[in-house]
C-alpha positions in Angstrom: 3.1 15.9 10.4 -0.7 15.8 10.8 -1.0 12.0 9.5 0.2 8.2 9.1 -1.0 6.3 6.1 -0.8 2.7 5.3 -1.0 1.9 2.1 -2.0 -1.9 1.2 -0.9 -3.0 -2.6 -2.1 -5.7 -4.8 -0.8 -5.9 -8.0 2.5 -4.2 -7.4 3.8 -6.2 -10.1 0.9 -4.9 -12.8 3.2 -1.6 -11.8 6.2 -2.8 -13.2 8.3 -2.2 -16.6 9.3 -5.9 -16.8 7.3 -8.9 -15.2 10.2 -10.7 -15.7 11.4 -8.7 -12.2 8.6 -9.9 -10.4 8.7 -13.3 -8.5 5.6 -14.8 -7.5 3.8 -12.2 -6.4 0.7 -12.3 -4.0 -3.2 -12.9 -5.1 -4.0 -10.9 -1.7 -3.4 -7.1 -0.6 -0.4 -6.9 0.9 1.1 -3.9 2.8 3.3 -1.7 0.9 4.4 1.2 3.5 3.8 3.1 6.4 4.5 6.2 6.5 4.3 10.2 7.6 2.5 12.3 5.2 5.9 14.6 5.7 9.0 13.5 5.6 10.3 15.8 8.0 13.1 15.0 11.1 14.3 12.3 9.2 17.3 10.4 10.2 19.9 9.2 7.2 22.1 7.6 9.2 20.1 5.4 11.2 20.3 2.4 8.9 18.0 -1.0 8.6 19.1 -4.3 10.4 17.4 -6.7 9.5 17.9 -8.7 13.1 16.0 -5.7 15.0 13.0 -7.5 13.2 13.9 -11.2 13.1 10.6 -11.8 15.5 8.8 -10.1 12.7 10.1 -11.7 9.7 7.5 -15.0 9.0 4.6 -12.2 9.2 6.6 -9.8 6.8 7.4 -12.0 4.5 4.0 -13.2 4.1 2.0 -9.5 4.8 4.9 -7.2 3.3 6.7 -9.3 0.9 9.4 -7.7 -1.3 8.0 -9.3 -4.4 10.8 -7.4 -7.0 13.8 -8.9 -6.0 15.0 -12.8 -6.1 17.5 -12.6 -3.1 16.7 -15.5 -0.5 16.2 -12.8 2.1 14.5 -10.2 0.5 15.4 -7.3 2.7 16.0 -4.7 0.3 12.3 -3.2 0.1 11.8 -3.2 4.2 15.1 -1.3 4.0 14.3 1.2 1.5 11.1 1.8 3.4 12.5 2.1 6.7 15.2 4.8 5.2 12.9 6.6 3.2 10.0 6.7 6.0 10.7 4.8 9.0 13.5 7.0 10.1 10.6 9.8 9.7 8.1 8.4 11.5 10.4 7.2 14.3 9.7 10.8 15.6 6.4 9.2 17.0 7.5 7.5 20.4 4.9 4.0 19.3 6.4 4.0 16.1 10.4 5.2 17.3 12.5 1.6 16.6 12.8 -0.4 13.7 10.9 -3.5 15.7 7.9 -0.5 16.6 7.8 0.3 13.4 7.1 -2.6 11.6 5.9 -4.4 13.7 3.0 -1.6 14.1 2.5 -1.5 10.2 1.7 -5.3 10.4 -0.7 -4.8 13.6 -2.7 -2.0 11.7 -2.4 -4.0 8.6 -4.3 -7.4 10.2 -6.1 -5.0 11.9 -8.2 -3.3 8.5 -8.3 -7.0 7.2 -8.9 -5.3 3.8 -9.0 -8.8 2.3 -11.6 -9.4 4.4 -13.6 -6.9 4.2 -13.9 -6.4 0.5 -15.2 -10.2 0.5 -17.6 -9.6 3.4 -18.9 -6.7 0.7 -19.5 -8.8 -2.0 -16.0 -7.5 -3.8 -13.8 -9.6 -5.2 -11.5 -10.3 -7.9 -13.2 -10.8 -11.1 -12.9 -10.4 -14.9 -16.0 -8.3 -14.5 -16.0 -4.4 -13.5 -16.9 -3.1 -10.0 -18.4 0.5 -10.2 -15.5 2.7 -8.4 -18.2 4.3 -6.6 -19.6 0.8 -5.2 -15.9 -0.1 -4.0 -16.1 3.3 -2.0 -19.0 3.2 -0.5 -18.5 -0.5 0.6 -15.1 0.5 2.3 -16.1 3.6 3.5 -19.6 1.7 5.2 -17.2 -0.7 6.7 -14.3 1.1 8.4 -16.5 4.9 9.1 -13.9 7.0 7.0 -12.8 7.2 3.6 -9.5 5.9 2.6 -7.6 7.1 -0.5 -8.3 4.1 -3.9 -5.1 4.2 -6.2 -6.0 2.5 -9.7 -3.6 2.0 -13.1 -5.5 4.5 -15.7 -6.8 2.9 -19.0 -4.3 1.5 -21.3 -4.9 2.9 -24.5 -7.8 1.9 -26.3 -9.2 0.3 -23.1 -12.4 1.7 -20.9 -11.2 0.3 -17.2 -9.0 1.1 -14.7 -7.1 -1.1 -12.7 -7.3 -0.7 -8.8 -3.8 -0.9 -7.2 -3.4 0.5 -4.0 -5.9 1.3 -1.1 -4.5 3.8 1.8 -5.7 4.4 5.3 -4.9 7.5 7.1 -4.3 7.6 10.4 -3.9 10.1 13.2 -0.5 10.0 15.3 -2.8 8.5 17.8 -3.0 5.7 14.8 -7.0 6.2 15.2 -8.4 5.8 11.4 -9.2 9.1 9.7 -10.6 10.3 6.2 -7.6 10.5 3.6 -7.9 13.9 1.9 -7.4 12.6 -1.6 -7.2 15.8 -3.3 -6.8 15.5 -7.2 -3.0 16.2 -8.2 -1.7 16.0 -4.8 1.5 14.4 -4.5 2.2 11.0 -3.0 5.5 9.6 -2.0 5.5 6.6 -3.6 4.4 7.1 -7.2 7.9 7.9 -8.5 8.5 3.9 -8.4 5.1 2.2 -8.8 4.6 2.9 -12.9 3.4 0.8 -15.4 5.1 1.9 -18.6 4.6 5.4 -18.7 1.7 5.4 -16.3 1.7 6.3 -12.9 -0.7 5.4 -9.8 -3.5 7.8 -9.6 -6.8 8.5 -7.9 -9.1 6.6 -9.3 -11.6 8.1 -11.2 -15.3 7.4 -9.9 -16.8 7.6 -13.5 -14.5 4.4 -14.9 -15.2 0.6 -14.5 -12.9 -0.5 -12.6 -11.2 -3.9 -12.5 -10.3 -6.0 -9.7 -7.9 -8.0 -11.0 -8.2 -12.3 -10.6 -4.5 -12.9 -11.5 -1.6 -10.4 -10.8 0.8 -10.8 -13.7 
């Protein structure tokens, strides 16, 4: 595989069929995986344990918080990612353990400070609309590449889109490249992050787009 992206989430639970699943979730971009942009030399039976991270686990609850299910340890999200891409990317020799590998995710994670740097620019959560084009140019001024912007489309009979994810793209040297959002092409994640019958998408640079104050 050519890339690694991160991809940072904030209203995960605006992605969900029932709020009711979702358990106080986060008013700041979390991280939501890490991961090869091929799953390829995967390895199924090299499962998650939990106590290969316990060093980790007060920054990923609070950085990479599982914010769908109530269980007191909330493991069941780190898990899933780590069997669906962690055992992928564990090909790479700085990502090839379950401690590397999330503990590398969190690293690139504080490194970006996305929270921080949409402030610096002037962006945050309102009940106004940013111009998508404005959000871009902001990020891309601020880290020297061009991430990939997921938003929620319009709801019917609504003019805004809702931004939901922001991805960074990495080489396997993890230095910060331009994501090639190409319209249509598939991402990994979107079977499970829908809101009703909608799916995350690329954001469209012609829709106001709202930065959501509270995640419901």
């Amino acid at each position: 595989y050519s890339w690694i992206h991160l991809a940072n989430t904030l209203c995960f639970c605006l992605l969900q069929m029932d709020a009711n699943d979702c358990h106080d979730p986060p008013k700041y971009w979390t991280i939501h995986g890490l991961w090869p942009d091929r799953a390829e030399d995967c390895n199924r039976t090299w499962h998650f344990n939990v106590t290969e991270i316990k060093d980790l686990l007060s920054d990923m609850r609070h950085y990479w918080p599982d914010v769908l299910h109530s269980s007191l340890n909330r493991t069941q999200f780190w898990k899933h990612e780590w069997d669906k891409h962690g055992t992928c990317a564990a090909t790479l020799e700085v990502l090839n353990s379950q401690k590397k590998y999330f503990g590398k995710a969190l690293e690139l994670y504080q490194h970006i400070d996305l929270n921080g740097c949409l402030l610096k620019a002037g962006i945050k959560p309102s009940s106004s609309y940013y111009k998508m084009t404005a959000i871009k140019e902001a990020l891309t001024r601020f880290y020297g590449v061009t991430p990939k912007i997921q938003c929620i489309p319009p709801e019917e009979g609504e003019k805004a889109q809702t931004i939901g994810q922001i991805e960074f793209c990495f080489t396997k040297e993890l230095q910060l490249v331009n994501c090639a959002a190409l319209e249509g092409e598939s991402n990994p994640l979107q079977a499970h992050l829908k809101l009703g019958n909608s799916e995350l998408s690329v954001c469209n640079d012609t829709l106001p787009t709202y930065y959501p104050s509270e995640v419901q």
